[in-house]
N, C-alpha and C positions, 0 to 999 in steps of 0.2 A: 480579471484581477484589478481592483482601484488600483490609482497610482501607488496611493502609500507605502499599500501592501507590499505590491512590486515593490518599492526601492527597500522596504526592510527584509522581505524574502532575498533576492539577488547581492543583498548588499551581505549577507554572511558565507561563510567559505562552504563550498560545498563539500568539504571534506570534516567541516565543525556539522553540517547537520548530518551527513552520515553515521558519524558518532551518535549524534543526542538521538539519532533518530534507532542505533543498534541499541543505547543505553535505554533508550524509552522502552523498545521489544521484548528486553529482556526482563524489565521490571514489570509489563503489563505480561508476560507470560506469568512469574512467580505470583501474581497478585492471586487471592482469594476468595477475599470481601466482596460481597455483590455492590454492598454501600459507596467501596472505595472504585469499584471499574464504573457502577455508574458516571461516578465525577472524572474519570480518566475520558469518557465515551463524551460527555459533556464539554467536558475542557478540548477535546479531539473535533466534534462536529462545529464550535467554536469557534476554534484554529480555520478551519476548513471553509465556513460561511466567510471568517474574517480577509483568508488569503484570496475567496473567492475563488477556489478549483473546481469546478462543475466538470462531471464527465457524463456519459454517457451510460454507464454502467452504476450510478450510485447510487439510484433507486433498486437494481438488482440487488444489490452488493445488502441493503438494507430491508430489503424481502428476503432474501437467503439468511438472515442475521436475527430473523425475525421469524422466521421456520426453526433455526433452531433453538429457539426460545422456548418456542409452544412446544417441538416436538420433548424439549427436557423435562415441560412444565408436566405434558403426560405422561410421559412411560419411566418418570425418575420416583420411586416412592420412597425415600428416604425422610427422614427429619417426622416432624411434627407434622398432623392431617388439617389443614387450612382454610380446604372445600371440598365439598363432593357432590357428583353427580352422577347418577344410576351406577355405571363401571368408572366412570372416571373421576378421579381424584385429584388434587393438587397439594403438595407436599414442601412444608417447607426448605429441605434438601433439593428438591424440585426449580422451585422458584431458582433457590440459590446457585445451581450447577445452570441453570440456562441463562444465567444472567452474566455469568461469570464466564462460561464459554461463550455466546453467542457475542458481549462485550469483548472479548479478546479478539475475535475474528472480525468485527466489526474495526477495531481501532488500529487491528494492525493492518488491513486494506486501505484504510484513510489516512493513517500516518505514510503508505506508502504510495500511495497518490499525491499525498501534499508537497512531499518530498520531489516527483517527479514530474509535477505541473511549477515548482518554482526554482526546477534547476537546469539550466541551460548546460546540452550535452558538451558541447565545447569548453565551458569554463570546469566542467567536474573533469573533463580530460585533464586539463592543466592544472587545477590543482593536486589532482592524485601523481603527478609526473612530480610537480614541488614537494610532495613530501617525498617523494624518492621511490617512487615505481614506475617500472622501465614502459618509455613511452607505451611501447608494443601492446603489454596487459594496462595498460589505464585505458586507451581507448575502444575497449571491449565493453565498456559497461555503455559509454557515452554513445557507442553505435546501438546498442541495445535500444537506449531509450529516443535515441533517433526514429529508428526501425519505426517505436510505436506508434504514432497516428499516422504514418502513412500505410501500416497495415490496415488498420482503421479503415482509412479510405479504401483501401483496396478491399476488404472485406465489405465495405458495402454496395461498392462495384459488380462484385460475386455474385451478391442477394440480389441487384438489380436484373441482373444478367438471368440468372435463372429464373424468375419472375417474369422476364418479357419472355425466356421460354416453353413457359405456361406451367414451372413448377408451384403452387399453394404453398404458402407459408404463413400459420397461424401462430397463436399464442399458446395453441394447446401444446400437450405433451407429445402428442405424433406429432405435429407438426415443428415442434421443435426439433426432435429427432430427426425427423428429414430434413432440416435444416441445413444443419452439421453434417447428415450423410454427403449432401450434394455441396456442400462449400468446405470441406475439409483437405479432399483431392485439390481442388484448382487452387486453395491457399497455400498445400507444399509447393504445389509448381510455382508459384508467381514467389514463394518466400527463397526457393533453389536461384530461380533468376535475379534474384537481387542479390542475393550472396556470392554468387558467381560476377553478374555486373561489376557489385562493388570491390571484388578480388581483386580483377582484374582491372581496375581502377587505383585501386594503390599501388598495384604491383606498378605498372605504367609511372605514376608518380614517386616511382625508388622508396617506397615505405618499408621500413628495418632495413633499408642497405647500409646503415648508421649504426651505432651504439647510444649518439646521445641527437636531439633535438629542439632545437631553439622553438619559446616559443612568444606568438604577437602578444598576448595578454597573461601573464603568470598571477596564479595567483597562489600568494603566500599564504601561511597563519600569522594571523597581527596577533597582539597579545591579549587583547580582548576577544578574541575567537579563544584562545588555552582558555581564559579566566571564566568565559562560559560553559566552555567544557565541562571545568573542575566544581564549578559551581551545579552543574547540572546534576553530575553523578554525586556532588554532596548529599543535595535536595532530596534526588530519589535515592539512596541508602538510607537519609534518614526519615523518610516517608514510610519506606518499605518497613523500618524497624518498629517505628509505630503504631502501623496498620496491623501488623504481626502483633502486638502487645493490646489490640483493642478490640473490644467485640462489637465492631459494629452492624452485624445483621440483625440480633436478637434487640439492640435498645432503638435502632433508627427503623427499619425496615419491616419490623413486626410488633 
């Protein structure tokens, strides 16, 4: 992540982007338009180049998003006839249902990556605690997102492991499924013993022998966090109403 990026990512509460990030979900669920989740999927890979979140999965995440594109594009006959070829067709209802589902599954993975690559598990502890949830359940989500890349690492520790043990692992389809056969077992065990370790690691540190909790860095709502807020779910209702009142597949997209 540039620096920039960083200091305007971290510098909002992470209790304001959990918001915009629910209000974004639920506006790209309602959405319809192929035209308008294009620009949603556009303005999202945007976000995403700009904050500079690379993982490891985003090329999958964009091949699976892109199986269900094609797969809509064939077996949906709906709308107007487009193309055709021997048995296979393309439909304008077709285009549109894969554009519009494969864009939703697409943006809600990326919005929830971006989300989770520019939020430090520590500070969304303490802000979920400043709005007023008992320490106990705030720090469930913040170990969650802890957990994830040292699972990471641990899973490819696995892969290495059973590779020096002369298991094959290919790109194909068996070999992906033996993949998983043989790294599914040893990542319950190794995810048992961290759950366990880190139990009995708070418990040792008196974690809930308390009702309340001080803590190093709080972070509050400033009022420019509310004012983004309320601006944000302005923008997308009256996005949503417009998008609703326009037809833009039949005059942009065909």
């Amino acid at each position: 992540m540039t620096a920039e990026a960083e200091r305007h990512a971290h510098g909002l509460n992470p209790v304001t982007k959990v918001v915009l990030l629910i209000t974004l979900s639920v506006f790209i669920l309602l959405v319809d338009s192929p035209f308008t989740m294009l620009l949603i999927v556009a303005s999202i890979l945007a976000a995403k180049q700009w904050f500079g979140t690379k993982g490891r999965f985003t090329k999958g995440v964009i091949g699976f998003a892109l199986a269900i594109f094609v797969a809509q594009v064939l077996f949906s006959r709906s709308g107007n006839e487009l193309a055709s070829l021997w048995i296979v067709s393309v439909t304008e209802g077709g285009v549109d249902s894969g554009m519009a589902i494969a864009g939703k599954f697409l943006s809600l993975i990326m919005m929830s990556w971006i989300f989770v690559a520019t939020t430090r598990p520590s500070e969304f502890s303490s802000a979920l605690i400043c709005v007023g949830i008992p320490y106990r359940y705030a720090f469930l989500p913040a170990l969650a997102m802890r957990f994830v890349p040292i699972f990471e690492l641990e899973l490819s520790s696995v892969k290495e492991a059973q590779v020096v043990r002369g298991l094959k692992l290919d790109k194909s389809v068996r070999g992906l499924i033996r993949s998983a056969k043989y790294t599914v077992l040893p990542m319950f065990f190794l995810a048992m013993y961290k759950v366990n370790s880190l139990a009995a690691s708070m418990t040792g540190r008196g974690f809930g022998a308390s009702k309340e909790r001080t803590l190093l860095h709080p972070r509050n709502l400033a009022r420019w966090d509310l004012a983004l807020i309320l601006s944000t779910i302005g923008m997308v209702v009256a996005f949503f109403l417009v998008d609703r009142c326009q037809d833009w597949p039949s005059s942009l997209l065909f």
